[in-house]
Backbone and ligand atoms as CSV (ligand in chain L), in Angstrom:
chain,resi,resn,atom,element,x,y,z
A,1,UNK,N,N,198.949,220.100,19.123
A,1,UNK,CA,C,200.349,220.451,18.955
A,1,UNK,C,C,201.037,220.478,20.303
A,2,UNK,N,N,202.275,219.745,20.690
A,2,UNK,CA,C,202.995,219.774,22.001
A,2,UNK,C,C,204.202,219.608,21.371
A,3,UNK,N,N,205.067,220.675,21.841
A,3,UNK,CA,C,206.426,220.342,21.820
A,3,UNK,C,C,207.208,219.130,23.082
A,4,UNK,N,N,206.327,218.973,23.521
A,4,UNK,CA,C,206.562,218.449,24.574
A,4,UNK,C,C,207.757,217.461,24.502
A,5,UNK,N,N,209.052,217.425,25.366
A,5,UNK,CA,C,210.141,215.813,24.965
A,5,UNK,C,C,209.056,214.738,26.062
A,6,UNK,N,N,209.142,213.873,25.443
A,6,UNK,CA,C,209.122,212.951,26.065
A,6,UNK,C,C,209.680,212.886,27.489
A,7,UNK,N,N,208.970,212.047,28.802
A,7,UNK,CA,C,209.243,212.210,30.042
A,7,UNK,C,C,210.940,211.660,30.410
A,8,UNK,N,N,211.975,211.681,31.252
A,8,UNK,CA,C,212.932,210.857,31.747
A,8,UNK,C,C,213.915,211.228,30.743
A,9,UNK,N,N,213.848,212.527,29.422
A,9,UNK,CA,C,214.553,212.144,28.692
A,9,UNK,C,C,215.710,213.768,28.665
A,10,UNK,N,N,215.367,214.502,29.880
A,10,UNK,CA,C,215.807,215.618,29.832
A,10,UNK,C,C,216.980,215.728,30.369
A,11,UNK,N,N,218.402,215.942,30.217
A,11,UNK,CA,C,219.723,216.068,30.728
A,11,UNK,C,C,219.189,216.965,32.205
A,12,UNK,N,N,218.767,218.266,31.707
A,12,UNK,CA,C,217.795,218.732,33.450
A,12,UNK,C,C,217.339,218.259,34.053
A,13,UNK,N,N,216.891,217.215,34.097
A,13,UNK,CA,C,215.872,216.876,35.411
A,13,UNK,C,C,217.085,216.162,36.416
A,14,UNK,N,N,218.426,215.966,36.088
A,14,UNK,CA,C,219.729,215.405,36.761
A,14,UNK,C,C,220.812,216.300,37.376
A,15,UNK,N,N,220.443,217.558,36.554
A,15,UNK,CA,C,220.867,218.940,37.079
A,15,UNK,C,C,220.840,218.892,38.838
A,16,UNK,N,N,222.335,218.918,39.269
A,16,UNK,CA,C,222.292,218.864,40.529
A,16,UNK,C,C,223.082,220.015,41.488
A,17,UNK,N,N,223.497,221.292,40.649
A,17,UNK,CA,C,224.178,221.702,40.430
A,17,UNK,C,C,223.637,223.541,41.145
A,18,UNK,N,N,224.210,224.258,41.722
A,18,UNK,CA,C,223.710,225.461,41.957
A,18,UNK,C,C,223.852,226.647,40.708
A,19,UNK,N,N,222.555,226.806,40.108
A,19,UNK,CA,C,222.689,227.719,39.190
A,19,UNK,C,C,221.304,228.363,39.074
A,20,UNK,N,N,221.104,228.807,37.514
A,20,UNK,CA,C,219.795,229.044,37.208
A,20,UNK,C,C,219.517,228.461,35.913
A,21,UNK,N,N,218.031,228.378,35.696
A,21,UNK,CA,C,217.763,227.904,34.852
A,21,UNK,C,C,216.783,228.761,33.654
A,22,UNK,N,N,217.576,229.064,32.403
A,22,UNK,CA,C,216.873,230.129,32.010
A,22,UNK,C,C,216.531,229.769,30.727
A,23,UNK,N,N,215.917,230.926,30.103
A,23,UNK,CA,C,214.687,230.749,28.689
A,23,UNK,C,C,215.587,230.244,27.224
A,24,UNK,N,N,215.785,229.681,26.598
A,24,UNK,CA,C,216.528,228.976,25.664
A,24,UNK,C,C,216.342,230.088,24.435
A,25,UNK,N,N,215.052,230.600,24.664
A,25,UNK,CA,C,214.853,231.606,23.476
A,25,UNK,C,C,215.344,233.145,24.049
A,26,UNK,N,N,215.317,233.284,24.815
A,26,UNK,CA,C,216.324,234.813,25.016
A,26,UNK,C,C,216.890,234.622,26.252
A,27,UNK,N,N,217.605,233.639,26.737
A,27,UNK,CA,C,218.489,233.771,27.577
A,27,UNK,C,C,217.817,234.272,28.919
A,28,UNK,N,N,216.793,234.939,29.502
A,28,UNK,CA,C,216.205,235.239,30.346
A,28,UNK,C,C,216.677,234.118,31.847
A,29,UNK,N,N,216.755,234.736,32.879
A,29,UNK,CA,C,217.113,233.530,33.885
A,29,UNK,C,C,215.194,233.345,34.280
A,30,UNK,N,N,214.852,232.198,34.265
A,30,UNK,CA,C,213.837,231.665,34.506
A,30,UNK,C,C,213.123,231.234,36.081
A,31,UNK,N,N,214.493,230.222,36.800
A,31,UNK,CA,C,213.872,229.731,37.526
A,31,UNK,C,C,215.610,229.875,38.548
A,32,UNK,N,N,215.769,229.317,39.500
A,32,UNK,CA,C,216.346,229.127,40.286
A,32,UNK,C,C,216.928,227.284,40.968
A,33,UNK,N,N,218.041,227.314,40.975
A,33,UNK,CA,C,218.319,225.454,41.580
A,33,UNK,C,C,217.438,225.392,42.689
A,34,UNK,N,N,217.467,226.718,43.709
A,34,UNK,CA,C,216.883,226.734,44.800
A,34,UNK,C,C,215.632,225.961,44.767
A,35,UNK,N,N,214.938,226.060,43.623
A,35,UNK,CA,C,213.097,225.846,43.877
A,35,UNK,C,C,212.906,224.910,43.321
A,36,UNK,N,N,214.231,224.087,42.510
A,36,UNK,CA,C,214.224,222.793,41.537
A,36,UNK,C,C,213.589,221.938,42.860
A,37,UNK,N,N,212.917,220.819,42.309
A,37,UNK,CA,C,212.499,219.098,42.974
A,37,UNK,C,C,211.870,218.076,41.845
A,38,UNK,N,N,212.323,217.056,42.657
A,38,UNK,CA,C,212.406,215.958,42.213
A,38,UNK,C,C,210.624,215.730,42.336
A,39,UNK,N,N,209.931,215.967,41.334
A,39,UNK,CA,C,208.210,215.555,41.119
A,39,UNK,C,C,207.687,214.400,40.449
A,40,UNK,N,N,208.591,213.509,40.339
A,40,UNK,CA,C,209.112,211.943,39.774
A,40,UNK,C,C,208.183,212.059,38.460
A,41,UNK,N,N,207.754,213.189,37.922
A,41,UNK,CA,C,207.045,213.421,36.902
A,41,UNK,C,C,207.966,212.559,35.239
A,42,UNK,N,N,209.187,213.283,35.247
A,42,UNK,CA,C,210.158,212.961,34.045
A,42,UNK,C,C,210.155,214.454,33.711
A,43,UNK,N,N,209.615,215.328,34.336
A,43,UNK,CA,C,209.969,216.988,33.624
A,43,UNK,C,C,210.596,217.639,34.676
A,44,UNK,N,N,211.018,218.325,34.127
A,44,UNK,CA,C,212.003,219.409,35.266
A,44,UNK,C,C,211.134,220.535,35.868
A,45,UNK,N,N,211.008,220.050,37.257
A,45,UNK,CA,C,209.416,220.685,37.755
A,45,UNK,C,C,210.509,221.873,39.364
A,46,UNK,N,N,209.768,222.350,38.897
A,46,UNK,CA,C,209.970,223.922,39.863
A,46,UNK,C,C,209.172,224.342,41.087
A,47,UNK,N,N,209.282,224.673,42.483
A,47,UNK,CA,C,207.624,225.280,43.110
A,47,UNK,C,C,208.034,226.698,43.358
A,48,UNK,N,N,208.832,227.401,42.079
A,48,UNK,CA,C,208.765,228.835,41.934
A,48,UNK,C,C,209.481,229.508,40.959
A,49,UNK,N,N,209.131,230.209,40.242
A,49,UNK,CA,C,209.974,231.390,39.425
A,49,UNK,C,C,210.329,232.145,39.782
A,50,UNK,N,N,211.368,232.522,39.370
A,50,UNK,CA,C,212.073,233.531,39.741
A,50,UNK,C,C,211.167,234.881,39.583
A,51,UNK,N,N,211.393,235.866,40.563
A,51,UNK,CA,C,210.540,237.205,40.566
A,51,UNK,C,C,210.014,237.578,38.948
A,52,UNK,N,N,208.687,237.758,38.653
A,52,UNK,CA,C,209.210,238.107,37.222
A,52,UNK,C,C,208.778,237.720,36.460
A,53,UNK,N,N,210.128,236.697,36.023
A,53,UNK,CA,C,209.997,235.817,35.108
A,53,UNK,C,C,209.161,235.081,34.033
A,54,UNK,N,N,208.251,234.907,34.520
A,54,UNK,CA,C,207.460,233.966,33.746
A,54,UNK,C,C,205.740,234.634,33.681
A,55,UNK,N,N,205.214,234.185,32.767
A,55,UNK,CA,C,203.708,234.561,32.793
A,55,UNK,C,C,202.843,233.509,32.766
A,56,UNK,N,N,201.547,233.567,33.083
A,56,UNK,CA,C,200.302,232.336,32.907
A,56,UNK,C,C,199.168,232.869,31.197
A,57,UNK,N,N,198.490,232.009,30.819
A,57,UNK,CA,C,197.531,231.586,30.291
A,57,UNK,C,C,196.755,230.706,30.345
A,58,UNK,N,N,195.825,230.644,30.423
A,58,UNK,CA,C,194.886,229.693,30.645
A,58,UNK,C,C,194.749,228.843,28.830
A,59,UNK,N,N,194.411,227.240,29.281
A,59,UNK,CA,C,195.183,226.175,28.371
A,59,UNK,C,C,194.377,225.472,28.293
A,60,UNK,N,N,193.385,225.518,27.439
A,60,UNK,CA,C,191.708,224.435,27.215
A,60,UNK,C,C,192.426,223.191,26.463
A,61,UNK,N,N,193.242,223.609,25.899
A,61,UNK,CA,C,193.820,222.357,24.824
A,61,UNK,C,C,193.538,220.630,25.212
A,62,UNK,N,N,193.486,219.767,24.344
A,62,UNK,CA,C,193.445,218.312,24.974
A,62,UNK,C,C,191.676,218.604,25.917
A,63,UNK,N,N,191.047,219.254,25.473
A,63,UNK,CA,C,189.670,219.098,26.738
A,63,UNK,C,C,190.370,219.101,28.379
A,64,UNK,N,N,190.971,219.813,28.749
A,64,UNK,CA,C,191.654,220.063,30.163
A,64,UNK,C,C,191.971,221.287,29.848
A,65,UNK,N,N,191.812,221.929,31.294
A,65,UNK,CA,C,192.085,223.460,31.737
A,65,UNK,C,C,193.366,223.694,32.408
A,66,UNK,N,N,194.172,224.104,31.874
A,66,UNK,CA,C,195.603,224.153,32.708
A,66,UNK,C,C,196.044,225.521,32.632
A,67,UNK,N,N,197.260,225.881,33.391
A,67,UNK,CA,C,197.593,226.901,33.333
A,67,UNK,C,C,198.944,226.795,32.479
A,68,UNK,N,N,198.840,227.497,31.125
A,68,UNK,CA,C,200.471,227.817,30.203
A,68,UNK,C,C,201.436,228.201,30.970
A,69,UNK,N,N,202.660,228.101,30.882
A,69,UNK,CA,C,203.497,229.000,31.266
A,69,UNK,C,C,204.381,229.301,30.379
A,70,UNK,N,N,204.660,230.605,30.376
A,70,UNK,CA,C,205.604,231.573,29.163
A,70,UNK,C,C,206.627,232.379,29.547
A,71,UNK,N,N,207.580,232.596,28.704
A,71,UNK,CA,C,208.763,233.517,29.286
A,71,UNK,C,C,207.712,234.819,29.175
A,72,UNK,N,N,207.979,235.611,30.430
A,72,UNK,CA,C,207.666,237.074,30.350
A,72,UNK,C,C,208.573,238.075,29.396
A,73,UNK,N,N,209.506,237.597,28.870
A,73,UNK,CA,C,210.069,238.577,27.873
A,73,UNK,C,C,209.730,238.271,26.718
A,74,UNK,N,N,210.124,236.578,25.926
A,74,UNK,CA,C,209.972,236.391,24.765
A,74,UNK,C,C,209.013,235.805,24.222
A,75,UNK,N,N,207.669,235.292,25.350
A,75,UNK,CA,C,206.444,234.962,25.077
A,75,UNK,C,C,207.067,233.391,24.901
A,76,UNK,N,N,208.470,232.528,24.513
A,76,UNK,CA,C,208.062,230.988,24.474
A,76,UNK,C,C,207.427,230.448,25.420
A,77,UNK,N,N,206.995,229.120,24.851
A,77,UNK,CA,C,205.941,228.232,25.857
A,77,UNK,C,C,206.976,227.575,26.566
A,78,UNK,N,N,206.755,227.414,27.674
A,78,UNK,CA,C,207.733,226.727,28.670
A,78,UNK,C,C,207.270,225.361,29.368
A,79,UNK,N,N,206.058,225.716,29.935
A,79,UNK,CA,C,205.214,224.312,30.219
A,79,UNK,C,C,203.966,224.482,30.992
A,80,UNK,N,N,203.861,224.028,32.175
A,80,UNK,CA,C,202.654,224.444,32.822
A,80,UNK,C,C,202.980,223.926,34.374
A,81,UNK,N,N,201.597,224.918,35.148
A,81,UNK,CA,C,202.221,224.949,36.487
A,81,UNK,C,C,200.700,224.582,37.224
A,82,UNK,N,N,201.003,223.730,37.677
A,82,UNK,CA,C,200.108,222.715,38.241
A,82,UNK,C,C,199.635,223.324,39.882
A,83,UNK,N,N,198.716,222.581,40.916
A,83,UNK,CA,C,198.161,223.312,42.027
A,83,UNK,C,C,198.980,221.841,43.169
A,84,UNK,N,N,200.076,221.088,42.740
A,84,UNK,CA,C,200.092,219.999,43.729
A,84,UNK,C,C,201.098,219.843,43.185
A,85,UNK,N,N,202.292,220.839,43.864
A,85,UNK,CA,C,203.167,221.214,44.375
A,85,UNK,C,C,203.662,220.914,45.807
A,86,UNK,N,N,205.151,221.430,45.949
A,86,UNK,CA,C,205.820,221.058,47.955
A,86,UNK,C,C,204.973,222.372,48.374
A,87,UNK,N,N,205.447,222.143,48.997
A,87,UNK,CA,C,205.168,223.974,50.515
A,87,UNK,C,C,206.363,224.452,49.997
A,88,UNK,N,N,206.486,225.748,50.063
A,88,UNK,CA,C,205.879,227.192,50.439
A,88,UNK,C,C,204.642,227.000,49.130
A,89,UNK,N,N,204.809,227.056,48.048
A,89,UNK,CA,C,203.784,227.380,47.181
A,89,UNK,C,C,202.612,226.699,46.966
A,90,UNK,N,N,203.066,225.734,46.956
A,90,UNK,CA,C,201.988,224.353,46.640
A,90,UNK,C,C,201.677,224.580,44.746
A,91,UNK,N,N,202.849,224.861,44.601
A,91,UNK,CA,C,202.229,224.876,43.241
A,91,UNK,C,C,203.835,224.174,42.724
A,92,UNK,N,N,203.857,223.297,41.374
A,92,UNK,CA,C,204.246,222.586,40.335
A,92,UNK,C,C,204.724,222.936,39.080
A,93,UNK,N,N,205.749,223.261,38.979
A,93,UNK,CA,C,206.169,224.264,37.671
A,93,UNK,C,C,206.811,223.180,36.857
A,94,UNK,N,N,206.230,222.743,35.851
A,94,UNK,CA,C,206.361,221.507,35.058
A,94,UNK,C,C,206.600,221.523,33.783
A,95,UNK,N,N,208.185,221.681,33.528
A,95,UNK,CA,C,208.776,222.549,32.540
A,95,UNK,C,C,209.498,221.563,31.692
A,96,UNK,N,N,209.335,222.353,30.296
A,96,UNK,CA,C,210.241,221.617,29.298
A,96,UNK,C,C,211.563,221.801,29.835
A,97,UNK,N,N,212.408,220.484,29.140
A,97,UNK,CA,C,213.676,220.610,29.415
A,97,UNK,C,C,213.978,220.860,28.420
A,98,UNK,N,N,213.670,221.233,26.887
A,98,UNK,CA,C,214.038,221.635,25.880
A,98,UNK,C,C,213.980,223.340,25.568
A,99,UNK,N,N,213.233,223.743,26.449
A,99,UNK,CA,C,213.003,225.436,26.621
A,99,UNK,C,C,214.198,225.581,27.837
A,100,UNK,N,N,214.662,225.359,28.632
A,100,UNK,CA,C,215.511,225.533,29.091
A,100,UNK,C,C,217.003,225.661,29.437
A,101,UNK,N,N,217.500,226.136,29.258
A,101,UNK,CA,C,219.082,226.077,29.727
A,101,UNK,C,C,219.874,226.248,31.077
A,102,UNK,N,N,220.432,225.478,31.503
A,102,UNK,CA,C,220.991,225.588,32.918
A,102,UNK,C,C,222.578,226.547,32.642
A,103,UNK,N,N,222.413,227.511,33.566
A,103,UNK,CA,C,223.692,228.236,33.724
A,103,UNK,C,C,224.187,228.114,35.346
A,104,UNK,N,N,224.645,227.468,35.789
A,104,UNK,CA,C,225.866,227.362,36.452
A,104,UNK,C,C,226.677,228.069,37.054
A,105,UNK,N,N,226.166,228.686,38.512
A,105,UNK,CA,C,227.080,228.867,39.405
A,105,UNK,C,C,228.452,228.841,40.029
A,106,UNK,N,N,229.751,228.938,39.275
A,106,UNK,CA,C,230.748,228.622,39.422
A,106,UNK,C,C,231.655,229.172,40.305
A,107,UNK,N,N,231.370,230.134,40.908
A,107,UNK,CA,C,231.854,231.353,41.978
A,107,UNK,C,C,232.595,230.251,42.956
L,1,ZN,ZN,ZN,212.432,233.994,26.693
């Protein structure tokens, strides 16, 4: 089972915009523009969450070990966060663009 969209097909991953990017199922702010990059993946990939935010599980599914990632409030699946990532983290936050919503900085 993957909800997964298909890669290249997410209005987010074009998001160029200073805002945040938060949980589609309770509105939660998720992630930050700040930590958005371009991971030529086709998913809207992150190298951080916002303080908080988000939780891990470990993800045997498909015979591969990955790490889940979930809203810390409403438990949806969001995507998974990989070890080959930019610097500071080195880690890959490789997110649905269908769990997400961009809110927009307009100040
Ligand atoms: Zn949520």
């Amino acid at each position: 089972m993957s909800a997964t969209e298909r890669p290249f097909t997410s209005p987010l991953l074009h998001e160029k915009r200073r805002g945040n990017f938060a949980c589609v199922g309770c509105d939660l702010d998720l992630f930050s523009s700040a930590t958005k990059y371009d991971s030529g993946t086709g998913w809207p990939s992150f190298w951080a969450p916002l303080e908080g935010a988000v939780g891990t599980t470990k993800d045997t599914t498909f015979g591969m070990v990955r790490t889940a990632v979930h809203c810390s409030r409403c438990g949806g699946h969001l995507g998974h966060v990989f070890n080959d990532g930019p610097k500071p983290t080195g880690l890959r936050y490789c997110m649905n663009g269908v769990a997400l919503t961009f809110k927009p900085i307009t100040a």
